[in-house]
C-alpha positions, 0 to 999 in steps of 0.5 A: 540481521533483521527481517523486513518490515510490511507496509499496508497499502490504502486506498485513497477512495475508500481507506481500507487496507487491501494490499501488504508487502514488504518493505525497500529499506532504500526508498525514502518517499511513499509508495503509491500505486494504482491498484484494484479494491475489491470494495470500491470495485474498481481501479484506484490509487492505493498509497503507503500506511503507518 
């Protein structure tokens, strides 16, 4: 049995990488979420990377 991958989440704003986590092998589109970067400093879409 394989373990699951981790995916790093983006933000759209700035391009860093502030999130990881795990990956749902069951979605099949990518995942964008609003969350908070520390460098932008403030609330922003961060979406899905390779």
């Amino acid at each position: 049995m394989a373990g699951k991958r981790k995916i790093a989440l983006a933000c759209s704003v700035c391009g860093s990488r502030n999130y990881t986590l795990q990956e749902n092998p069951a979605r099949v589109e990518r995942l964008e979420v609003k969350k908070f970067c520390k460098y932008c400093g403030k609330h922003t879409v961060h979406r899905e990377t390779k």
